[in-house]
C-alpha positions as CSV (number, residue, x, y, z in Angstrom):
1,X,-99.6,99.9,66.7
2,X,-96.7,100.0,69.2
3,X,-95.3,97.2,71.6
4,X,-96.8,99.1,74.6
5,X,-100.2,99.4,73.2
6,X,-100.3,95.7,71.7
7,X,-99.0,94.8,76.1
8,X,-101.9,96.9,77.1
9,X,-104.3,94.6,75.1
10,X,-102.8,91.1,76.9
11,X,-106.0,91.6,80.0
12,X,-108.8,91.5,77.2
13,X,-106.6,88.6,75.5
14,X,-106.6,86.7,79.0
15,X,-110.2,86.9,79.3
16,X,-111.0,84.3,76.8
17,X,-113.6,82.3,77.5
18,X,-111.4,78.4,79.1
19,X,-114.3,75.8,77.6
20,X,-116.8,77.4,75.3
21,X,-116.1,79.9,72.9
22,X,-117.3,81.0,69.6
23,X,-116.0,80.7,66.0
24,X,-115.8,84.5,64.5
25,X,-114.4,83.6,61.2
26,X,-113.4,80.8,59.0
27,X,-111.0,81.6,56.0
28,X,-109.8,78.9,53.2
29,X,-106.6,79.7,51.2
30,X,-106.7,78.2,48.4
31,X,-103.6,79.5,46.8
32,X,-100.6,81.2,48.5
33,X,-101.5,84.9,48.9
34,X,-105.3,84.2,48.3
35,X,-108.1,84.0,51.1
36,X,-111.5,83.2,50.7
37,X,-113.9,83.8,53.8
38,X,-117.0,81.5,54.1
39,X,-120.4,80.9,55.4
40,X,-119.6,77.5,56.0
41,X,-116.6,75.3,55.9
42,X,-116.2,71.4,56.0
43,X,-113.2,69.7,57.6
44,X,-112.2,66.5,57.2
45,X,-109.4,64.4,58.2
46,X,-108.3,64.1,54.5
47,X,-108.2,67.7,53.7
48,X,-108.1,69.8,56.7
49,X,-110.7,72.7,55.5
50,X,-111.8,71.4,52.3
51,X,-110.5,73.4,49.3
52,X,-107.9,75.0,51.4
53,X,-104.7,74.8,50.3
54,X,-103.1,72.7,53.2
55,X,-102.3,70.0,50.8
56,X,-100.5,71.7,48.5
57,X,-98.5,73.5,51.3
58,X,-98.1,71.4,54.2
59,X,-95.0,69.9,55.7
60,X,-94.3,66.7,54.9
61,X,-93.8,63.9,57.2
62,X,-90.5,61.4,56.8
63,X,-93.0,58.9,55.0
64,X,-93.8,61.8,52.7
65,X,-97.5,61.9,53.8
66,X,-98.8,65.7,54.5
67,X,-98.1,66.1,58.0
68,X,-102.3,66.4,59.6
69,X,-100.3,67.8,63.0
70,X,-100.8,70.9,60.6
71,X,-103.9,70.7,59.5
72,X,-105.3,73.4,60.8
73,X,-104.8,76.8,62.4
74,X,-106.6,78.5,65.2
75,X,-106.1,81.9,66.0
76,X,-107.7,84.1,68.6
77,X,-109.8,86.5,67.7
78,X,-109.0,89.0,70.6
79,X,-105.1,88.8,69.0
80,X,-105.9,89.4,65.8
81,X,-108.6,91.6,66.5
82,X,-106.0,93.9,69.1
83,X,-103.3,93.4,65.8
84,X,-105.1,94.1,62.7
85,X,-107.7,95.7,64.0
86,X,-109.9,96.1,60.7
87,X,-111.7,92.6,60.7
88,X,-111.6,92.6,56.6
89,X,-107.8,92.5,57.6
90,X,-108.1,89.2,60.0
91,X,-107.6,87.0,57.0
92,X,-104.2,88.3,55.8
93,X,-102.8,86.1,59.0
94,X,-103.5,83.4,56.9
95,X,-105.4,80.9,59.6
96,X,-108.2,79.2,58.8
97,X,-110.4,79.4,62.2
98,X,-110.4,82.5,64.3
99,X,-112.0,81.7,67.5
100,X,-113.0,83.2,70.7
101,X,-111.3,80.6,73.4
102,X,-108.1,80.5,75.4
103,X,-105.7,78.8,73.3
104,X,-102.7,78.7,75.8
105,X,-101.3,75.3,76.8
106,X,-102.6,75.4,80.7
107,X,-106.1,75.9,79.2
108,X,-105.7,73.1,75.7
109,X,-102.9,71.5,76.2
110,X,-101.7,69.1,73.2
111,X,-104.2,66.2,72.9
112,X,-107.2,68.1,73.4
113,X,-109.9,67.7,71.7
114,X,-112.6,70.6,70.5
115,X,-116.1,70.6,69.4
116,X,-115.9,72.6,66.7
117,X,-119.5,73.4,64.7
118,X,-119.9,69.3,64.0
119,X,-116.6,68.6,63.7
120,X,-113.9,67.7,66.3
121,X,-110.1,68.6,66.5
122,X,-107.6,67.8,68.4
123,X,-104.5,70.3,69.1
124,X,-101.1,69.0,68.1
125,X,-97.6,70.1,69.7
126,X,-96.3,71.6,66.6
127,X,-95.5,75.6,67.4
128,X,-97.7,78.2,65.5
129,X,-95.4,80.9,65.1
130,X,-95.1,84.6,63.4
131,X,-93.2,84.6,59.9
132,X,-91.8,87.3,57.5
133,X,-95.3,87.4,56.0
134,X,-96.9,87.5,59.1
135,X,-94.5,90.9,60.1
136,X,-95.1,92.6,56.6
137,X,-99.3,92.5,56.9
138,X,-99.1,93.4,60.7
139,X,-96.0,95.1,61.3
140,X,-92.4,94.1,63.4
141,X,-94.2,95.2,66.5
142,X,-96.5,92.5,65.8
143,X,-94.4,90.3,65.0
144,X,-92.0,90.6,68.0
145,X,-95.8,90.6,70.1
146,X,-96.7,87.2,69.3
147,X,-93.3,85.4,68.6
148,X,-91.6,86.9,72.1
149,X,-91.0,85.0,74.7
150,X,-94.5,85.0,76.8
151,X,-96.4,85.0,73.4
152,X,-94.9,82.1,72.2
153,X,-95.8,80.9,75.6
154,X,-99.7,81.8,75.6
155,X,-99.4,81.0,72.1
156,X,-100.3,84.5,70.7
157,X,-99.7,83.2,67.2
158,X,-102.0,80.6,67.5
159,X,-102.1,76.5,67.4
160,X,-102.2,73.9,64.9
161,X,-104.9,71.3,65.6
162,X,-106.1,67.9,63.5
163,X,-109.5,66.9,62.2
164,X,-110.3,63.8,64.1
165,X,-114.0,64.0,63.4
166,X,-115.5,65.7,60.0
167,X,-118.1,68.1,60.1
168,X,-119.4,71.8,59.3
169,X,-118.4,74.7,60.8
170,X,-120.2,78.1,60.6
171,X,-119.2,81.6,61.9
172,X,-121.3,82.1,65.3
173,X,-120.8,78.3,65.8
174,X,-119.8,76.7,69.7
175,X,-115.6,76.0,69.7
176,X,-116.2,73.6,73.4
177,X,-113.0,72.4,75.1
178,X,-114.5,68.3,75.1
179,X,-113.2,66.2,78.9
């Protein structure tokens, strides 16, 4: 897919539902370069997704505790959807929670928190952004897409987000923006 017809998508994007959306997906990673989608998920404030492979991964912070302002990754499933097309192709973006909701910052800005399933997150200010990986499963027009200017301001990529409450989370499950 071409820049044009990726542009042409942004209206459907927009559309997002602002406080209640749904969760379309939920992919653990439990090794670089492996994805695993499930029926059901539990986060946790320790783990992130449980069994994912955040811990193993994730940034650490100067006290060299994994950073939980990376817990987990949202993406929306009308960008994914509009860049991979193929939904057996969603989990090569490597998020963990593909959601139907407006994830730009007018609409969840960081602080947030979201009922998500039974859990609740909150979103973090740490940038979600497109990497090399990212542009060899989807493409440099993809790539370019999300990590341009106005993507990276509706946060095309996605967001990072914190358990703050645990609970399960199930495709078809409520994502509600929460005060």
């Amino acid at each position: 897919m071409d820049t044009s017809e990726l542009e042409a998508g942004l209206e459907g994007i927009l559309a997002a539902p602002k406080n209640e959306g749904v969760v379309d997906l939920i992919v653990r990673r439990p090794r670089t370069d492996e994805r695993e989608v499930l029926g059901e998920g539990l986060l946790t404030p320790e783990d992130g997704l449980r069994g994912d492979g955040w811990l193993s991964r994730a940034s650490r912070a100067s006290d060299g505790v994994r950073d939980p302002e990376t817990q987990v990754t949202l993406m929306s499933s009308r960008v994914i959807d509009l860049i991979a097309g193929d939904r057996g192709r969603w989990p090569l973006a490597g998020d963990q929670l593909f959601v139907d909701l407006d994830l730009t910052p007018e609409n969840l800005p960081p602080g947030t928190r979201l009922r998500v399933g039974e859990a609740t997150l909150e979103v973090t200010s740490v940038p979600h952004t497109g990497c090399s990986k990212f542009s060899a499963r989807f493409g440099s027009a993809a790539i370019r897409f999300v990590n341009s200017p106005s993507g990276r301001a509706m946060r095309l990529r996605g967001i990072y987000a914190r358990v703050v409450e645990p609970g399960t989370v199930r495709p078809g499950d409520s994502i509600t923006k929460l005060g």
